[in-house]
C-alpha positions in Angstrom: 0.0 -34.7 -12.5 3.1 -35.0 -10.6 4.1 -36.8 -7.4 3.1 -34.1 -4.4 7.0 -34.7 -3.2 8.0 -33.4 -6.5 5.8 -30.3 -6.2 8.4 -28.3 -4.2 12.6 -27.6 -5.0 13.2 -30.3 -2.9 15.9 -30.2 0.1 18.5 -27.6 -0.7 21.8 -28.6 -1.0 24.4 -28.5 1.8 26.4 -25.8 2.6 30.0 -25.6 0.2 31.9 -27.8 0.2 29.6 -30.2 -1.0 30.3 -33.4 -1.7 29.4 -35.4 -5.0 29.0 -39.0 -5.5 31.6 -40.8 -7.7 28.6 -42.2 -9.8 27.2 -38.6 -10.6 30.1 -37.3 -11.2 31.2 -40.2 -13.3 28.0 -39.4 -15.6 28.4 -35.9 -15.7 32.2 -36.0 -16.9 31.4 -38.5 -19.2 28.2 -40.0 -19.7 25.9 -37.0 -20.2 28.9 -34.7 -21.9 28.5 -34.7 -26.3 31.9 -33.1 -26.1 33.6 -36.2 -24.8 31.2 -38.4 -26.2 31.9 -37.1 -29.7 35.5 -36.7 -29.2 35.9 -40.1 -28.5 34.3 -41.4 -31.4 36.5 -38.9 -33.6 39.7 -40.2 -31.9 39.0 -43.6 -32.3 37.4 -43.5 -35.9 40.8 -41.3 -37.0 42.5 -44.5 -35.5 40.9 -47.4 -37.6 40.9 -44.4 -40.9 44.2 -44.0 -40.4 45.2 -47.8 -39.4 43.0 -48.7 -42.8 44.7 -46.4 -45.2 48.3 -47.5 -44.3 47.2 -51.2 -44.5 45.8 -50.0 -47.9 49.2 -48.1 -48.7 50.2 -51.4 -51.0 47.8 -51.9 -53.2 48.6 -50.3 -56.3 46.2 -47.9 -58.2 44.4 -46.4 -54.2 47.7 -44.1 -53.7 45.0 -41.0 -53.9 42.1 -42.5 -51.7 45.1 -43.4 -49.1 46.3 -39.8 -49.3 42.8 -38.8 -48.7 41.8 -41.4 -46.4 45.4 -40.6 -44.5 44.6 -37.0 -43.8 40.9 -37.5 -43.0 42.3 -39.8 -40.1 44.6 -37.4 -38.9 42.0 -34.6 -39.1 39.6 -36.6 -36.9 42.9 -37.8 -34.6 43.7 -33.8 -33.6 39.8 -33.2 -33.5 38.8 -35.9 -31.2 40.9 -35.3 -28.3 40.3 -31.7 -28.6 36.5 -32.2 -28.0 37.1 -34.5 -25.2 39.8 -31.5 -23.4 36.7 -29.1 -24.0 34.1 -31.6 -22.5 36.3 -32.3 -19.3 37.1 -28.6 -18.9 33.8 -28.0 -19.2 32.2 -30.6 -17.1 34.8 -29.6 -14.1 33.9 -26.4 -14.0 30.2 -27.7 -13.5 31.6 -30.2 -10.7 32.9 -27.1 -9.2 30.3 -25.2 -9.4 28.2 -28.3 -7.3 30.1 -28.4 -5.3 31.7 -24.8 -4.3 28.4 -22.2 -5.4 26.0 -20.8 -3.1 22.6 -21.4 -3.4 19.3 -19.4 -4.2 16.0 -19.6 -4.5 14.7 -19.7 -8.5 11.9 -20.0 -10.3 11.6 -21.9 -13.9 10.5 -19.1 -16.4 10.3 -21.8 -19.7 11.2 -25.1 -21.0 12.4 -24.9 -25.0 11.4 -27.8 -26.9 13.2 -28.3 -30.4 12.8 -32.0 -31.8 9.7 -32.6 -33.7 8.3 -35.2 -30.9 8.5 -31.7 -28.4 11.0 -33.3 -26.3 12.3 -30.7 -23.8 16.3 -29.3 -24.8 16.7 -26.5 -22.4 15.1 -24.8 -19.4 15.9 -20.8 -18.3 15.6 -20.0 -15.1 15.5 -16.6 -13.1 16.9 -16.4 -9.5 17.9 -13.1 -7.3 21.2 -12.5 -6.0 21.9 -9.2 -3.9 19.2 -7.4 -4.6 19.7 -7.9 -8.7 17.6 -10.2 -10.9 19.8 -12.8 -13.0 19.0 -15.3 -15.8 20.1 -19.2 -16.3 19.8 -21.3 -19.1 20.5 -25.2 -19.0 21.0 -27.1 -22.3 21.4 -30.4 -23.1 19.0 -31.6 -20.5 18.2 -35.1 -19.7 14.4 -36.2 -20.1 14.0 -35.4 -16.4 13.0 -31.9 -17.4 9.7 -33.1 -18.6 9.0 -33.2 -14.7 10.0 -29.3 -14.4 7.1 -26.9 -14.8 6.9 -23.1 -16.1 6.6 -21.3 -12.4 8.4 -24.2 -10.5 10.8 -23.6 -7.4 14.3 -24.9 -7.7 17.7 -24.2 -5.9 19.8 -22.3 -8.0 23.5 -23.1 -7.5 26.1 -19.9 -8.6 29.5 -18.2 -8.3 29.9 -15.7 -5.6 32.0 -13.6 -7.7 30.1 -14.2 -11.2 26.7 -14.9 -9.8 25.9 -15.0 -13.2 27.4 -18.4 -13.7 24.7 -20.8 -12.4 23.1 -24.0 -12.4 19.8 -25.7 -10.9 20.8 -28.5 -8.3 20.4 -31.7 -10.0 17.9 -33.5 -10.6 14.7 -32.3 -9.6 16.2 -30.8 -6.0 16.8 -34.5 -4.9 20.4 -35.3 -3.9 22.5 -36.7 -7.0 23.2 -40.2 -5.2 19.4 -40.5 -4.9 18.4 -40.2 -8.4 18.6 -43.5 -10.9 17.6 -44.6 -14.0 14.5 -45.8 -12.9 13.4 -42.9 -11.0 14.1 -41.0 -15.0 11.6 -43.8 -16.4 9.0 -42.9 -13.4 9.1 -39.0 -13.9 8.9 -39.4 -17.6 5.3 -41.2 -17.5 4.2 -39.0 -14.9 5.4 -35.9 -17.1 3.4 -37.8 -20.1 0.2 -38.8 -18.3 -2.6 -36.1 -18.0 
């Protein structure tokens, strides 16, 4: 059973323009974005690939697995950064979004489970704007979902113009600067317990 001060959406967020601690913003440019994660690990393995195969480059007999090696480097060199220009673009337009979007009233419709252990992935949501029903999906989620129930109230954050475009305030309906690693730790045996 949940915390009772988990129960509800929480406090809704301030009116635009809101303003986001450096820490969460830090995490959600970075930390919690595959695209920059993985594109960093491309760049820098197509550094040491490439840095190995000219090293390599001497020895007589390896000119085709230096060829090889060469190009696989340079493949992962132009992929890597790529990824990490998507994951920034990507995680400003959900900064923006924070921080700029209005905010509605939703309601968590389901939570998708896809690894074998039935951890949580993603969680839709529907909320109302002007009169007309709309649907959100978050993917990628931290474990903090585990907290979320089917039915739950959360603040829905979207785009005036493309209402559409949405997100669920962080983290439960609790301000970003108040939410920590340990707080993650507490929901998740709470989620777990009966």
């Amino acid at each position: 059973m949940l915390d009772p001060s988990l129960e509800g959406p929480g406090e809704a967020p301030h009116p635009p323009v809101r303003d986001l601690p450096a820490g969460f913003r830090r995490r959600l440019r970075f930390l919690q974005n595959p695209y920059v994660l993985v594109g960093f690990c491309c760049g820098t393995s197509g550094k040491l690939v490439t840095a190995g195969s000219v090293l390599l480059g001497g020895f007589k007999g390896l000119s085709w697995l230096v060829g090889v090696a060469g190009m696989v480097g340079l493949a992962l060199m132009i992929i890597g950064p790529s990824l990490w220009g998507i994951g920034l673009r990507w995680s400003e337009k959900q900064i923006g979004l924070l921080r700029h979007g209005l905010v509605a009233s939703g309601r968590i419709t389901s939570i998708g489970k896809t690894d074998k252990r039935g951890r949580p992935y993603w969680v839709e949501y529907d909320y109302e704007v002007g009169g007309q029903r709309h649907r959100g999906r978050l993917m990628g989620l931290d474990a903090w979902v585990e907290a979320l129930g089917i039915g739950r109230s959360v603040h829905v954050v979207y785009r005036k113009k493309k209402p559409h475009q949405s997100t669920i305030w962080p983290l439960l309906g609790r301000e970003p600067a108040r939410f920590s690693l340990s707080k993650l730790r507490e929901l998740r045996k709470k989620a777990v317990e009966p």
